[in-house]
N, C-alpha and C positions, 0 to 999 in steps of 0.2 A: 778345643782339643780335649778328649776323652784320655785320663792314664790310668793305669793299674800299676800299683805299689805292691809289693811281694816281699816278706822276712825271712830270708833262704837259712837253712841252716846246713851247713856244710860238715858232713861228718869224718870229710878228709883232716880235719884239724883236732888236737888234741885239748881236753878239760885243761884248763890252770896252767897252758903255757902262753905266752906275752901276743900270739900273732899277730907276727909279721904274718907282711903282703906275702914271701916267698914260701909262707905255710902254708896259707889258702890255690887252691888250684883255682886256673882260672877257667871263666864259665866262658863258652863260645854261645856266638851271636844265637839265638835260637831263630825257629822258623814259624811262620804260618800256621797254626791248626784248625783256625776256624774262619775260611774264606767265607766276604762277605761280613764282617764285622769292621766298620770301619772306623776313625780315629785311633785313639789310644784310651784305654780304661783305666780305671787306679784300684789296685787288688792288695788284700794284705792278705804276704802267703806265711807259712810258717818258721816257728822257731825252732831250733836244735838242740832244745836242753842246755848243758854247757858248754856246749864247743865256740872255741871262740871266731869263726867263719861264717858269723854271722852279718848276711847285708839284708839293707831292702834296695830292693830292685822297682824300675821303672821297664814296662812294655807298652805295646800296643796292644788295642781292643784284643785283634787277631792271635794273640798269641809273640808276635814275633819283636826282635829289637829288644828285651830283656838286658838289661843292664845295674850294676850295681851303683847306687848313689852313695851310701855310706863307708866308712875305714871299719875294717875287718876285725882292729879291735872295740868298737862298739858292739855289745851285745841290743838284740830288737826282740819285745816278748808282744809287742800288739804295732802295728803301721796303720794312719789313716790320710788320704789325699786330701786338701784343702777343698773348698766348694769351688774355686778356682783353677785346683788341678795346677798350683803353682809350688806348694810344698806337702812337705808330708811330714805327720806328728807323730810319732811313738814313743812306746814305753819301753825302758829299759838303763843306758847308761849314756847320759849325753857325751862323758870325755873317757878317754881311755882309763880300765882299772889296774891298779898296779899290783894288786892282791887276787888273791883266786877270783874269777868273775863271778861263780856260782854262788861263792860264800858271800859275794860284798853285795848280790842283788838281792837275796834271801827277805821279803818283806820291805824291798827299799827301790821301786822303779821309779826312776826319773824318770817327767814328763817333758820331752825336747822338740824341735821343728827344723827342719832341712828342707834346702829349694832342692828343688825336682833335679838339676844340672847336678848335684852333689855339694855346691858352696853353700854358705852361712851356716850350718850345724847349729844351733845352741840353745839353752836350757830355759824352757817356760818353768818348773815348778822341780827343785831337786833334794827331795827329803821323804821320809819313810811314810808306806800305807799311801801310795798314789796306784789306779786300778781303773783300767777299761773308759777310755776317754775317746770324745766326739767333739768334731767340731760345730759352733753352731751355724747355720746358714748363710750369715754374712758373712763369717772365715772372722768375726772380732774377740768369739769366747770359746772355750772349751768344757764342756762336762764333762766329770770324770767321780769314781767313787774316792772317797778320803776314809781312811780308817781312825774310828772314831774310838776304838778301846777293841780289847781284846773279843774277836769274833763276829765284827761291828763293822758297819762302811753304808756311811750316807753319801747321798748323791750332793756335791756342788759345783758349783762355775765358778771361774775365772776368766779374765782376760787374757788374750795371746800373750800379752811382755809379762805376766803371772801375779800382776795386783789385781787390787780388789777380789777379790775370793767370798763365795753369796752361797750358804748351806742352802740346800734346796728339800730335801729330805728328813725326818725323824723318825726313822722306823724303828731306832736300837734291833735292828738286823744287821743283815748282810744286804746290802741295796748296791746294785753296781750295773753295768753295761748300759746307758744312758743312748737315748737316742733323740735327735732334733724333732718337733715336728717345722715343716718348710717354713712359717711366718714365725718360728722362735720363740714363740708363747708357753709350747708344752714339750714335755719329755715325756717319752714310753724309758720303764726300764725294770729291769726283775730285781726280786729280794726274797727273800724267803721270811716273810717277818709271819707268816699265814701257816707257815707249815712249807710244804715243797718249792722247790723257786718258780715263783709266777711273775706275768709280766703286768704290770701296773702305771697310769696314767697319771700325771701331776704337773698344775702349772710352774714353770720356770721360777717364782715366786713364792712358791711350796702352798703348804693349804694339805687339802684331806685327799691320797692317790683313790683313782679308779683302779678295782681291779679290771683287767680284759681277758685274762684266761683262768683258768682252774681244774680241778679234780687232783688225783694223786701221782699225777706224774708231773715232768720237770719243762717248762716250757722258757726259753730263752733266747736271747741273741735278737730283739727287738730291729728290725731299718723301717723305720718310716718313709714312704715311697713321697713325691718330690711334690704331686700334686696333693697330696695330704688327705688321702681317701683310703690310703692301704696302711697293714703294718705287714711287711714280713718277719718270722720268727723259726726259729728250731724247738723244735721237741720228740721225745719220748714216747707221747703218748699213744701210737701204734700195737707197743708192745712187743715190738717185733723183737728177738736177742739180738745178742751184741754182734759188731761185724767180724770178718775175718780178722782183720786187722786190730780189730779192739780187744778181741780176746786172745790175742800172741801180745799184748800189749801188757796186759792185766797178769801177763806170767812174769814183768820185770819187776827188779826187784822195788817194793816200795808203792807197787801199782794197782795191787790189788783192790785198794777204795778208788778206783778213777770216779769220777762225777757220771751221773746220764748210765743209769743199769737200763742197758737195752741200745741200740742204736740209732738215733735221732734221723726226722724227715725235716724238710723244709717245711711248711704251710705259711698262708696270708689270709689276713682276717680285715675285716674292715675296723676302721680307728676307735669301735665301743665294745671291740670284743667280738663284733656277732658276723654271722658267714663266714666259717672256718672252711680253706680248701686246701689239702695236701696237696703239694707240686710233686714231691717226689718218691718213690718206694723202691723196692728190692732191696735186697742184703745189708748194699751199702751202708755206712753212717754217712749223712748229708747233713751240713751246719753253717753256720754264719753269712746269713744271705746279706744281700746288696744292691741296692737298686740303680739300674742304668740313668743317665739323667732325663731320657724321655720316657721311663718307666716301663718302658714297653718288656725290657730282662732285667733278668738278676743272675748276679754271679755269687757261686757260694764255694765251699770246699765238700770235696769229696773222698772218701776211701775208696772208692772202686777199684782203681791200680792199684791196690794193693801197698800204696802210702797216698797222704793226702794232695789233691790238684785242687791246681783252682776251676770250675763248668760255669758256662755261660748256659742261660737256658728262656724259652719267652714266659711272658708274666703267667700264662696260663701251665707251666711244669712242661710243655714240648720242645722240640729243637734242642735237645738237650747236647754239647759241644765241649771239649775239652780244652782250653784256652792257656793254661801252664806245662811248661816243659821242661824246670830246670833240674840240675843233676840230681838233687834229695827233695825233691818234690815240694809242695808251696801249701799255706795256709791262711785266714783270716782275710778276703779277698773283701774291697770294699770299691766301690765305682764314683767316678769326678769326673766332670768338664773337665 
């Protein structure tokens, strides 16, 4: 069975009060958007800033069946489905906070695991400077960035129950968004240790990364496809300005430096860096792809509605389909058995 994980964030709820269930509105059953997509997929859709109405949600491939697995006072700033499509990992706050949410996360996400039903809840790794974590292929470790001093975050693993913990990384950067390759051995992931954030190769083991992309723009959000031939990624480097949405974004307050000046496309390259192909263009920003498990699509997030969805689309950038539907729209979409 295929699911899609979604991090809704609910703007009917207000910053820095306790949420209750009777704050959050509830979301009705959604519908179908993309007949012809079967199973169920695993998506991480977005976060709401501080509201505290934040769940991740479980649907089908199609769109439809959407539902929330999480308690509404958990906040979710990243969701990833298990290689089994039996739980889901995110970052954020494994137990309810009793303090402002926004102030007690500030630099301090917990790394937590929930089954897909909503039971078990609880905490793989729960302490400051935890960042952008992957499961590895057999569902036994996690990578994820650890902040190593001010400005700083190497890449390391862990095991699921949160011992043994293996740096993998020494860039004295900023090294973060980790991704498996399928036999476990290697990780793609960006860092800006060069200059711009690029995406860079390195065994599980650590040793000297490959770079695979470069020039002066920002290239990120690494999925290594399942038969271990592809990488997808987001970047910049089009050129193209910012989208509608980016630039009514960049007018709030505090937002003016966002990350990615311009609006990012999808492309897939092969696993050394070389045959770059764009899947997607126009206006939009397009970001965090994901690969199906017969690789044949990938599901990413888009602006085009005029807030972020999660599109399903085939490995070659056609069939392009809108697969989220919930009230404040979805981000971070990632795909599981």
């Amino acid at each position: 069975m295929v699911l899609v994980a979604l991090v809704l964030g609910c703007h009917g709820c207000r910053s820095g009060e306790r949420g209750r269930d009777s704050e959050c509105p509830e979301v009705k059953p959604t519908k179908a958007l993309a007949p012809g997509l079967s199973g169920h997929i695993a998506v991480l859709s977005t976060t709401n800033g501080g509201q505290l109405c934040q769940f991740v949600f479980v649907m089908a491939a199609n769109g439809s069946g959407a539902r929330p697995i999480t308690p509404p006072v958990i906040a979710h700033f990243y969701a990833e489905l298990s290689p089994d499509g039996l739980q889901v990992a995110f970052l954020g706050s494994c137990v309810p906070r009793t303090e402002d949410l926004v102030a007690s996360l500030v630099g301090h996400l917990d790394l937590c695991v929930i089954n897909v039903d909503g039971s078990g809840l609880r905490t793989v790794l729960q302490e400051p400077g935890i960042s952008d974590m992957a499961w590895s292929p057999d569902g036994k470790r996690f990578a994820f960035g650890r902040r190593v001093g001010e400005g700083k975050t190497e890449i390391h693993t862990v095991a699921v129950d949160g011992g043994d913990e293996r740096p993998v990384t020494n860039d004295g950067a900023s090294s973060t968004q980790p991704t498996w390759s399928p036999d476990g051995k290697w990780l793609a992931y960006v860092s800006n240790k060069d200059g711009p954030y690029q995406i860079y190769r390195i065994s599980v083991n650590g040793g000297v990364p490959m770079l695979l992309t470069g020039g002066s723009r920002i290239n990120m959000g690494p999925a290594w496809s399942h038969d271990g031939k592809h990488i997808a990624f987001y970047s910049n480097r089009s050129g193209k300005p910012d989208s509608p949405l980016l630039t009514e974004m960049r007018k709030g307050p505090g937002n003016g430096n966002l990350p990615l000046d311009g609006a990012p496309d999808i492309y897939v390259m092969e696993v050394d860096g070389s045959n770059v192909v764009r899947l997607t263009n126009g206006a939009s920003a397009n970001r965090g792809p994901s690969w199906s498990p017969d690789d044949r699509r990938l599901v990413f997030t888009t602006d085009r509605d005029k807030r972020y969805e999660a599109y399903v689309m085939a490995a070659d950038g056609t069939e392009q389909r809108r697969v989220s539907n919930l009230p404040r729209g979805s981000e971070f979409a990632s795909w599981s058995v």
